[in-house]
DOBA-212903 format. One record per residue: x, y, z of N, C-alpha, C in turn. Coordinates in steps of 0.05 Angstrom, whole numbers, padded with zeros to 5 digits, always signed. Example, Ala and Ser with C-alpha at 12.3 -4.5 7.8 and 13.67 -1.06 7.14 Angstrom:
+00264-00114+00156+00246-00090+00156+00264-00066+00156/+00257-00045+00142+00273-00021+00143+00258+00001+00157/
REM end
This chain:
-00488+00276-00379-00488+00263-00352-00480+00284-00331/-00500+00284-00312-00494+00304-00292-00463+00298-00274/-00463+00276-00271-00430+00263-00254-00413+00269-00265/-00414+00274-00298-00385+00281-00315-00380+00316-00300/-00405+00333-00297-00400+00362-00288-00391+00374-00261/-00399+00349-00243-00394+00351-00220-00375+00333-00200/-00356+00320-00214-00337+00313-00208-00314+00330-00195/-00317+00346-00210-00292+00370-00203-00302+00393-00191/-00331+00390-00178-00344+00406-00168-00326+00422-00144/-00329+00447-00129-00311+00453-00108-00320+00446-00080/-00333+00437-00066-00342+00428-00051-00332+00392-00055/-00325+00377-00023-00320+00345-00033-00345+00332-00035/-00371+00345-00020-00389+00339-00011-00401+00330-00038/-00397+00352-00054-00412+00349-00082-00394+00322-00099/-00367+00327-00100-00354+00312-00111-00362+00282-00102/-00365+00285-00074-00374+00250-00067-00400+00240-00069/-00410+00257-00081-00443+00252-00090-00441+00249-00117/-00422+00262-00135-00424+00257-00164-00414+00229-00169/-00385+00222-00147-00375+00182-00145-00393+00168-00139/-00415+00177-00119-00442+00155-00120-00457+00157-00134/-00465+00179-00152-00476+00165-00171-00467+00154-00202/-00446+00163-00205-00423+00137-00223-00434+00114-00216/-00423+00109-00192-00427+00080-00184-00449+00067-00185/-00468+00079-00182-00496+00073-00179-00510+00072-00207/-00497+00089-00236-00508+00080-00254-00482+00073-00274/-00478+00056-00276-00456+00050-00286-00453+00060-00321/-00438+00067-00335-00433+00082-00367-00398+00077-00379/-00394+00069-00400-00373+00073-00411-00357+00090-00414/-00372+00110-00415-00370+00150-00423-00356+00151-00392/-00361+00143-00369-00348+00148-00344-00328+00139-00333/-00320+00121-00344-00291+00103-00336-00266+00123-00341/-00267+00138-00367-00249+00155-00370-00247+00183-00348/-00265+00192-00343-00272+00212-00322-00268+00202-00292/-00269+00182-00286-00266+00171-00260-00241+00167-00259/-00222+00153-00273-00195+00150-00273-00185+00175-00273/-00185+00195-00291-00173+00225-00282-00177+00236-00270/-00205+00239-00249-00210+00256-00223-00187+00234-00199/-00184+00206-00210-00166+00196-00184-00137+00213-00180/-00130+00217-00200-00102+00230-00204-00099+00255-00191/-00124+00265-00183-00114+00303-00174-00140+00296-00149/-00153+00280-00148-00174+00283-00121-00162+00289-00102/-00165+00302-00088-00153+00320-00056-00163+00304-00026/-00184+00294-00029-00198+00289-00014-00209+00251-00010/-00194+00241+00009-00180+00214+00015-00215+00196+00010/-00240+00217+00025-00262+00197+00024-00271+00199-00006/-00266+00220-00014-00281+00215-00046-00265+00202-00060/-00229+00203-00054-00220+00183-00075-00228+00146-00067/-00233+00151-00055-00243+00122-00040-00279+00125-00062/-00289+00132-00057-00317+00132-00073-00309+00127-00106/-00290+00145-00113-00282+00146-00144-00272+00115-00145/-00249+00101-00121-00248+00070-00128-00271+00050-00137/-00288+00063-00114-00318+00041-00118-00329+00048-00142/-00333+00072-00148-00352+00079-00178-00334+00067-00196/-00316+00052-00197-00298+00051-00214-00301+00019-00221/-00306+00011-00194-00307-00020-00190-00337-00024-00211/-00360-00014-00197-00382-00010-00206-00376-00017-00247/-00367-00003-00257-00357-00003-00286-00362-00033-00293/-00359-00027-00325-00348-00053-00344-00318-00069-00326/-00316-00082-00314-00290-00094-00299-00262-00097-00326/-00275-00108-00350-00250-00123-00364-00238-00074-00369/-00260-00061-00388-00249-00040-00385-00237-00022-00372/-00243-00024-00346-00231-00014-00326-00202-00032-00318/-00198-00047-00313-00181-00060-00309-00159-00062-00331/-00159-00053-00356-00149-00044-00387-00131-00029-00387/-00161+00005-00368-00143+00025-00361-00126+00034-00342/-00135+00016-00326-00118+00020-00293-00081+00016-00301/-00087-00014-00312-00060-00018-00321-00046+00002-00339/-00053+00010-00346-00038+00038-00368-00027+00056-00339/-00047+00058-00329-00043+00086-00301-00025+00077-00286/-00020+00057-00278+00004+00041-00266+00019+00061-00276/+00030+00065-00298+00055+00074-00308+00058+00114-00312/+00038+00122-00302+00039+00151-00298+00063+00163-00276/+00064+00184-00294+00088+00194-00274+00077+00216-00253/+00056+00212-00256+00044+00224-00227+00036+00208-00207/+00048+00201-00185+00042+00187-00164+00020+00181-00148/+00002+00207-00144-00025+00195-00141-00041+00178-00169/-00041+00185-00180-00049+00174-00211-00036+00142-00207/-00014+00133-00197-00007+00108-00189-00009+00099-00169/-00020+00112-00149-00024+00106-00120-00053+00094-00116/-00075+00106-00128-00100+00107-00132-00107+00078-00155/-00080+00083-00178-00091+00055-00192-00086+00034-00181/-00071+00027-00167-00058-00005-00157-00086-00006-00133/-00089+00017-00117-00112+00018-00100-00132-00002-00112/-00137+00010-00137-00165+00000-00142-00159-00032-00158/-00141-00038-00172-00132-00063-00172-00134-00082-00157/-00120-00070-00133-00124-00089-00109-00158-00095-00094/-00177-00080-00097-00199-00090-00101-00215-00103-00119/-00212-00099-00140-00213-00117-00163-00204-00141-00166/-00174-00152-00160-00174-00174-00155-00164-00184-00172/-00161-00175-00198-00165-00189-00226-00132-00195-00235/-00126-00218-00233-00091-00237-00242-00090-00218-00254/-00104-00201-00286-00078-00197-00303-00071-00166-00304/-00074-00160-00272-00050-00146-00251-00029-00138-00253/-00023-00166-00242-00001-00182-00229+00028-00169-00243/+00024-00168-00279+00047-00162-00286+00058-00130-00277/+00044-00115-00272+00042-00093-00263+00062-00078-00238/+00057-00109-00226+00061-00098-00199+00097-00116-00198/+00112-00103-00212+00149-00101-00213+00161-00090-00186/+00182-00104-00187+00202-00092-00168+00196-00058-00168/+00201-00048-00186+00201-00019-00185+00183-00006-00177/+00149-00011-00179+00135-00006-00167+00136-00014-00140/+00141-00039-00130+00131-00045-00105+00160-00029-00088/+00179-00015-00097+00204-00002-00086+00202+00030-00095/+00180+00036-00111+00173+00072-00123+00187+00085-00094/+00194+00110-00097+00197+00120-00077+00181+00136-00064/+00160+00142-00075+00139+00146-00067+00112+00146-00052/+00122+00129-00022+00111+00120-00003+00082+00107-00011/+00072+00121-00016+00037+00121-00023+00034+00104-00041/+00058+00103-00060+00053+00082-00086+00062+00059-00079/+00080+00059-00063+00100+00035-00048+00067+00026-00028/+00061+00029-00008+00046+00016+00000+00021+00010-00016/+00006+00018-00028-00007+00008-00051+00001-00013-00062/+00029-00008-00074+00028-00034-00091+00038-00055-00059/+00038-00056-00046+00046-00078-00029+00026-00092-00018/-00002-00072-00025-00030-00080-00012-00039-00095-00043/-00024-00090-00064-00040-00099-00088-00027-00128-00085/+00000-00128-00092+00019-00153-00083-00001-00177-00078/+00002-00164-00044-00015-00192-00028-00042-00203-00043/-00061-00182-00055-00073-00191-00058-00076-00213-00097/-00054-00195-00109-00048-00219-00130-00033-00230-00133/-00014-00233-00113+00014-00256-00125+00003-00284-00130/+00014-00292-00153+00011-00318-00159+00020-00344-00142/+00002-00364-00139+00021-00393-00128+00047-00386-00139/+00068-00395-00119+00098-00400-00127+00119-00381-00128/+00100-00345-00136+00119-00326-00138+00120-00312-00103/+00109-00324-00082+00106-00312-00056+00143-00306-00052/+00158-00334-00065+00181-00319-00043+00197-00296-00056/+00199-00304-00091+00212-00274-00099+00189-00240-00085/+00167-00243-00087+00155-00220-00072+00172-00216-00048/+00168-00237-00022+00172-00234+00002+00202-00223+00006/+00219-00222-00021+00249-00214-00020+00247-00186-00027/+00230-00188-00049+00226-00147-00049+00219-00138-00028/+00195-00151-00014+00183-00133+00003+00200-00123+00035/+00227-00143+00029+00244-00149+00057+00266-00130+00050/+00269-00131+00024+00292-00105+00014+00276-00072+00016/+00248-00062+00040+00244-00048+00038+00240-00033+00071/+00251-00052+00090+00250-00059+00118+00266-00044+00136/+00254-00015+00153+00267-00002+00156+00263+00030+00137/+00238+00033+00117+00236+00046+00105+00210+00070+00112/+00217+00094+00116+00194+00112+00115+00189+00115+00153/+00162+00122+00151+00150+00131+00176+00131+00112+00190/+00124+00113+00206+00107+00092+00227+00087+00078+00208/+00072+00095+00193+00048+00083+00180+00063+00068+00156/+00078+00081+00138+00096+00058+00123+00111+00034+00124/+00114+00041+00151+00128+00016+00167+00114-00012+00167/+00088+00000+00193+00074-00012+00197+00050-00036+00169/+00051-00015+00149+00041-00031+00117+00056-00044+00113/+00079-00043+00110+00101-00067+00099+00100-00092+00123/+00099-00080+00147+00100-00105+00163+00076-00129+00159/+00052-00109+00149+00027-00124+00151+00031-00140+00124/+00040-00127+00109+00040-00140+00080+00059-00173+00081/+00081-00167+00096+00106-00183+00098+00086-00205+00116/+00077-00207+00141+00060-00224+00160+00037-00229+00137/+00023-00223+00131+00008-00234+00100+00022-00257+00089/+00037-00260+00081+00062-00270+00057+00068-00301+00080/+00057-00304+00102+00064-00320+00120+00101-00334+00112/+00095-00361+00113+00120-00368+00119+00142-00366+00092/+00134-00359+00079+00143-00345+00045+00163-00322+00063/+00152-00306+00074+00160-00281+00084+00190-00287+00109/+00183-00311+00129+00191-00322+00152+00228-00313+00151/+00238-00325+00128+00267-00331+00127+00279-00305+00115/+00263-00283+00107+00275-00262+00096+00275-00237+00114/+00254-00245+00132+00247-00223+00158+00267-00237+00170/+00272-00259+00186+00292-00272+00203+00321-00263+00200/+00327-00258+00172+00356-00248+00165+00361-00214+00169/+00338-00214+00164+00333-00178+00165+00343-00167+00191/+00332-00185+00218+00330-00187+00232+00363-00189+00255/+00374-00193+00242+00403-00200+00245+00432-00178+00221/+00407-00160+00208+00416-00136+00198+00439-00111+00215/+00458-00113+00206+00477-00091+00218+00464-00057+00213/+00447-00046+00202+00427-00033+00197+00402-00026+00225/+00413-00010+00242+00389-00013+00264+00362-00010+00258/+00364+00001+00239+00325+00007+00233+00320-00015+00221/+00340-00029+00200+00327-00054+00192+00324-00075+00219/+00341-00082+00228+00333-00092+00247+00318-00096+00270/+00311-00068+00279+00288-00068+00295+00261-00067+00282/+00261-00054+00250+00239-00063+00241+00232-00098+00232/+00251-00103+00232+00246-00142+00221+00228-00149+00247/+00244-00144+00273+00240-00156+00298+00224-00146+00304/+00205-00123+00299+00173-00122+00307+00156-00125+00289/+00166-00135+00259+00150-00155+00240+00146-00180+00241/+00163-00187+00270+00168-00218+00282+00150-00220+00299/+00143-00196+00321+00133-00209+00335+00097-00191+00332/+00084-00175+00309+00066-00173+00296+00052-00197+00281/+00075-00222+00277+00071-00244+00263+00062-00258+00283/+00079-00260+00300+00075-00281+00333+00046-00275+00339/+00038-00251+00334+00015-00243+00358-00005-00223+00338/-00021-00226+00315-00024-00209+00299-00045-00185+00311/-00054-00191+00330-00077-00183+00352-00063-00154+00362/-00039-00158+00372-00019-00145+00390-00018-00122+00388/-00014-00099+00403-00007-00068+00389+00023-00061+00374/+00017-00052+00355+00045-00047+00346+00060-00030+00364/+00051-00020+00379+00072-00006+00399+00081-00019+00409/+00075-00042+00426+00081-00062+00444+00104-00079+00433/+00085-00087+00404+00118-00102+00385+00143-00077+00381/+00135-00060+00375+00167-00039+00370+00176-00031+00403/+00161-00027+00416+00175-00027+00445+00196-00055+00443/+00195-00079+00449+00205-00102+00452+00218-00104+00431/+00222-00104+00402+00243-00099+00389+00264-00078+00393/+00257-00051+00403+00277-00032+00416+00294-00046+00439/+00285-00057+00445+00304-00069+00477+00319-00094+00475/+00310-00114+00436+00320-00135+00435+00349-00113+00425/+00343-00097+00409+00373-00080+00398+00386-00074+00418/+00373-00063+00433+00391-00048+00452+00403-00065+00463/+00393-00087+00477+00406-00107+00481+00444-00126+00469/+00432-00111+00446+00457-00131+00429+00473-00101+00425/+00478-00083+00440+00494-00060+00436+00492-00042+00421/+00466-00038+00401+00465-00027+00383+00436-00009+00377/+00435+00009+00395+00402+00024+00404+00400+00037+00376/+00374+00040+00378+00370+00051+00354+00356+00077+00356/+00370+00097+00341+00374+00137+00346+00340+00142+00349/+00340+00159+00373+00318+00174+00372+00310+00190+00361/+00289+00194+00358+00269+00221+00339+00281+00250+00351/+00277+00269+00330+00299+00297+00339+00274+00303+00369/+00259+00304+00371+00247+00307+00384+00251+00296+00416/+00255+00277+00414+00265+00255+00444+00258+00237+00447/+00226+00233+00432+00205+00210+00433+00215+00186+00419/+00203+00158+00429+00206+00133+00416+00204+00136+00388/+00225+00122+00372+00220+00118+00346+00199+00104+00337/+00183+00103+00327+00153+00089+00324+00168+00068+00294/+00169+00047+00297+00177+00032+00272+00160+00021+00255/+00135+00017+00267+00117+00004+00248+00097+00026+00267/
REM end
């Protein structure tokens, strides 16, 4: 198979031509090769192509091995599998996606699994999720921020009473992050600048500003 040789080709150009045609002819022999180019791919559009060629596959086999990859101690290798889970769709996920993953410290894996979350939590388990995902509030950089907020506003009123408390956090970052996950919820349209502006001024408000970037600039929270 020409896709098995040019996967790891040096060019991405090539590499994202060898994921379309995976995808395009689908083989058994390739499920294993597609899952290990996700682990070291460099290049954000071809690992996105390696998801789809992947989808493309036998589903129950792919979905077999993803779950094994969950558990790699290489972080893209887990970042990339919950990815493709979460397009897939497929409940028997779900067990996968633990406290520990959805808290990895590993940003990339953390938002992954929070994008996988939403998309498999079961009826009934929304509020234990919506408590992990609230014990993570206040964590990382603007774009991490901003995923957890989206994930938590997802989770609708599951989410409501765990952001609300957050919200009233002695923790300024937690708290200004709850309160522009409040009002991202109010207004999902809205710019997230606009919501972390107005959460900065509900803190400041209550005596308790929250530290600027070494730089000088607004702390970006979501």
């Amino acid at each position: 198979m020409p896709e098995l040789r040019t996967l790891a080709a040096t060019t991405p150009s090539a590499r994202l031509a060898a994921a379309m045609a995976a995808g395009a002819r689908p083989h058994p022999d390739l499920i294993e090769p597609l899952v290990q180019r996700c682990s070291v791919e460099p290049d954000a559009y071809v690992r996105d192509m390696l998801s789809w060629a992947l989808i493309r596959q036998d589903r129950s086999t792919v979905v077999d091995r993803l779950l094994r990859e969950v558990g790699s101690p290489v972080a893209q290798a887990r970042s990339q599998a919950l990815h493709t889970l979460s397009k897939l769709a497929d409940v028997r996920a779900w067990p996968v996606v633990t406290r520990r993953i959805l808290t990895d410290r590993d940003d990339d894996v953390a938002r992954a699994a929070w994008r996988a979350a939403i998309t498999l939590v079961p009826e009934g388990d929304e509020d234990d999720l919506a408590a992990v995902l609230a014990s993570q509030l206040g964590r990382g950089d603007r774009d991490v921020r901003l995923s957890l907020s989206r994930a938590l506003v997802a989770l609708g009123a599951s989410a409501t009473e765990v952001v609300r408390r957050a919200s009233r956090s002695g923790d300024d970052r937690v708290r200004a992050h709850a309160l522009a996950t409040q009002r991202l919820a109010e207004d999902p349209s809205a710019d997230s600048e606009v919501a972390v502006a107005q959460a900065r001024r509900v803190v400041a408000l209550h005596g308790a500003p929250v530290p600027p970037r070494p730089d000088g600039d607004t702390l970006h929270l979501c």
